[in-house]
C-alpha positions, -999 to +999 in steps of 0.1 A: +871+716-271+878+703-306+902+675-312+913+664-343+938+638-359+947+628-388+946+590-379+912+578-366+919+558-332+918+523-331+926+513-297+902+507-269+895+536-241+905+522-208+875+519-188+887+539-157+873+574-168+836+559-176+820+561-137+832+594-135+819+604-172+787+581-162+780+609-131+786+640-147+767+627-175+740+623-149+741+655-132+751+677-160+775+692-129+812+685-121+809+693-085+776+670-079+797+645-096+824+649-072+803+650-043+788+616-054+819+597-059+836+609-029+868+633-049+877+666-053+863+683-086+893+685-100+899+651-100+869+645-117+872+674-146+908+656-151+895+624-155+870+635-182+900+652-203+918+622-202+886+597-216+884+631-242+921+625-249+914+588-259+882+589-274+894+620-299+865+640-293+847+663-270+822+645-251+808+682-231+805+713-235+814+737-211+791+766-197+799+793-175+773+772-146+767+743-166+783+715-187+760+700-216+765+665-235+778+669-270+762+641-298+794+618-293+786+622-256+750+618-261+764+587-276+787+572-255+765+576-224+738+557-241+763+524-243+782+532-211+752+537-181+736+505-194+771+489-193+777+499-157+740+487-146+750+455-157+781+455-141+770+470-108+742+448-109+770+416-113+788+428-086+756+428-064+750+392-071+783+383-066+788+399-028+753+382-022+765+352-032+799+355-024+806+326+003+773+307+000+764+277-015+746+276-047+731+256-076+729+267-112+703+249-133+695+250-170+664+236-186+635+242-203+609+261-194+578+236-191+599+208-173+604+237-151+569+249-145+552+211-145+578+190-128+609+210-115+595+239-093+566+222-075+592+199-066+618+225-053+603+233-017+611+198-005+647+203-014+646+237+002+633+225+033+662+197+034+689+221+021+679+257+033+716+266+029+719+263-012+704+292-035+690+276-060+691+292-094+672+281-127+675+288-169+647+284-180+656+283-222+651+263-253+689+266-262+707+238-248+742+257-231+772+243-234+782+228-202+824+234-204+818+274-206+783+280-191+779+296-156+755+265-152+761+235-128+737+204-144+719+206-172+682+181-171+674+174-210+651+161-233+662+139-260+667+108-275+691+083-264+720+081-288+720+121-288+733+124-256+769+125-245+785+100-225+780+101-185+743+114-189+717+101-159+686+087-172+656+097-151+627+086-167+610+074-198+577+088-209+547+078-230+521+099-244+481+094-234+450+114-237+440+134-210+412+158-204+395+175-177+367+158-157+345+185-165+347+178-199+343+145-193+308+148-178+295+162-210+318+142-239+318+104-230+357+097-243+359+053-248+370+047-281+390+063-310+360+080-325+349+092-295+379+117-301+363+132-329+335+148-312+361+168-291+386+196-299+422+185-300+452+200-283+486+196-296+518+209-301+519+234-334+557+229-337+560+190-337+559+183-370+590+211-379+610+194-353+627+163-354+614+136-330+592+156-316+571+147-341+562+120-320+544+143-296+518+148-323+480+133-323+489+121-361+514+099-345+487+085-321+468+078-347+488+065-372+491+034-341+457+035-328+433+030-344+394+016-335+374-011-357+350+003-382+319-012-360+337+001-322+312+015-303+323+020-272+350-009-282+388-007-270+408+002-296+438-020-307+472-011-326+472-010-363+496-034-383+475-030-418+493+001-434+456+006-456+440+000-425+458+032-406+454+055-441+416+045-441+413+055-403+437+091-409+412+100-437+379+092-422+392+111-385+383+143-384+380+162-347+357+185-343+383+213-342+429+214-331+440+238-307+480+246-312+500+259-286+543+259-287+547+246-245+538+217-230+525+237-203+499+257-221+492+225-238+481+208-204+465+242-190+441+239-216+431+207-208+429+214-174+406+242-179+381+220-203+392+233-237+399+200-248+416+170-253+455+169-250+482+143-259+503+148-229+535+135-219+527+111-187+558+122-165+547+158-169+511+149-159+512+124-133+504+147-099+475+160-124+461+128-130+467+115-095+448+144-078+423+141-103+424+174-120+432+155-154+418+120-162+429+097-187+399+082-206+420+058-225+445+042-201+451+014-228+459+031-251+495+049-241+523+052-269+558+047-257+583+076-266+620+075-281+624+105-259+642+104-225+649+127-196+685+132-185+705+149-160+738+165-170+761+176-145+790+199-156+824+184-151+839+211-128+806+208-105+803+169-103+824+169-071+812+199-054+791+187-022+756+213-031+758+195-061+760+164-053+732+170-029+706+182-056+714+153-075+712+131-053+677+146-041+667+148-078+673+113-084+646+102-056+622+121-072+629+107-106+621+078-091+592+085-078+583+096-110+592+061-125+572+045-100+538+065-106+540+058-146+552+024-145+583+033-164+608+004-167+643+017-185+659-001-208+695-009-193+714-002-227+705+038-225+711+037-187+743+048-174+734+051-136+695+055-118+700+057-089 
């Protein structure tokens, strides 16, 4: 069948005729088609004239025993089974879920993996009536059109919007594995040279997370000229901080782009790593890290928040998770000795 026009078609194609198209596509056979979606076969051949109609184009060609997929068939199939897998695979999600309770979280994906999920089976044993579901991503959705419930953030204080729940502070400390401890005494500042480094390789292209970087450390730490084995004292002598950057020298850097494969090499001896204390505390507690300088931990602008969406805030699973995520933010604050500032505080607890 050949059909022509002198206008191309601009309107849509009704979506109707595609599950039929979708199984004959599939089976190369009108009457397994039929069989499959439970109509006669001629309810199926006139269902494919009628997406030929709109579409302005064969999409088969018919055989005596057979039916074969012209190029524009070919074609279509290619954007319409994928289409329907997503759709059927909605729909499957949506009966599942369909009168349960559930929780959609977005965050990112090494608050996830370090603080989040090995959190998550206390709630589940209080709560084993809510699904939860997590997004892991670096994108920050927005709240008033995502399919997300709360939102828990990174940032600085002033960047975030009004209503945001603090949950804790963080400050940034050396921390290695006791393994490599045994063999690399860590005291002082140059103790750090003998060591590899383990950092963030995107800090320094990303605002205020430059803070996250050794060079930061540094630029506040640094040890007298005649320190061994000495505690190291903040900096105020601008000359005194250049002469220590240009004289320290580690014995190698190791970059990674996640927290968590930041701390994972330390925990596996690789080296030393300027970790975030909230996202390290159960490590240092159970003693799979250590922190060899305990005095010498830089406070961060950066702040954890939770965000809750505006058409959730009221729903009771909601509420729930919150509320539950709030004790363990304080628990958090209590195990690094964090102290908010009231002024970025909108509500603790």
């Amino acid at each position: 069948m050949q059909l022509t026009s002198s206008h191309p078609r601009t309107r849509p194609i009704s979506a109707g005729h595609l599950r039929a198209f979708e199984a004959v596509a599939r089976h190369l056979n009108f009457r397994a088609a039929a069989e499959e979606l439970s109509v006669t076969q001629s309810a199926v051949s006139r269902q494919i004239q009628a997406l030929e109609d709109e579409v302005g184009t064969a999409l088969f060609l018919r055989h005596t025993r057979a039916v074969e997929l012209t190029s524009a068939g070919a074609q279509l199939l290619r954007a319409a089974g994928s289409a329907l897998e997503r759709i059927d695979a909605a729909v499957r999600q949506i009966r599942q879920s369909a009168g349960r309770k559930s929780v959609a979280i977005t965050t990112w994906a090494s608050f996830a993996s370090m603080w989040l999920i090995p959190r998550l089976e206390a709630f589940q044993r209080e709560h084993p009536d809510i699904d939860i579901r997590i997004d892991a991503s670096d994108a920050a959705l927005d709240l008033s059109t995502a399919d997300v419930d709360l939102a828990l953030r990174y940032a600085v204080p002033q960047s975030m919007p009004a209503g945001s729940l603090r949950l804790f502070g963080e400050q940034l400390t050396p921390v290695a594995s006791p393994w490599l401890l045994k063999t690399h005494r860590i005291a002082s500042l140059d103790d750090l040279a003998r060591v590899t480094l383990i950092e963030a390789g995107d800090a320094h292209r990303t605002r205020h997370l430059e803070w996250l970087t050794w060079q930061r450390w540094l630029d506040h730490f640094a040890a007298p000229s005649s320190s061994k084995g000495a505690t190291a004292v903040p900096v105020k002598s601008a000359q005194a901080t250049k002469a220590t950057k240009a004289k320290f020298t580690p014995q190698r850097w190791l970059y990674f782009n996640y927290a968590h494969q930041i701390v994972q090499a330390a925990l596996t001896g690789q080296g030393v790593a300027l970790a975030r204390l909230p996202l390290v505390a159960e490590s240092l507690a159970s003693g799979d890290l250590v922190e060899p300088l305990p005095q010498m931990r830089l406070d961060s602008p950066l702040v954890y928040w939770l965000v809750v969406a505006p058409r959730s805030v009221q729903r009771p699973e909601v509420k729930a998770f919150c509320d539950w995520l709030l004790r363990e933010a304080e628990r958090t604050r209590q195990a690094i000795g964090d102290v908010p500032d009231p002024d970025t505080v909108d509500h603790i607890d």
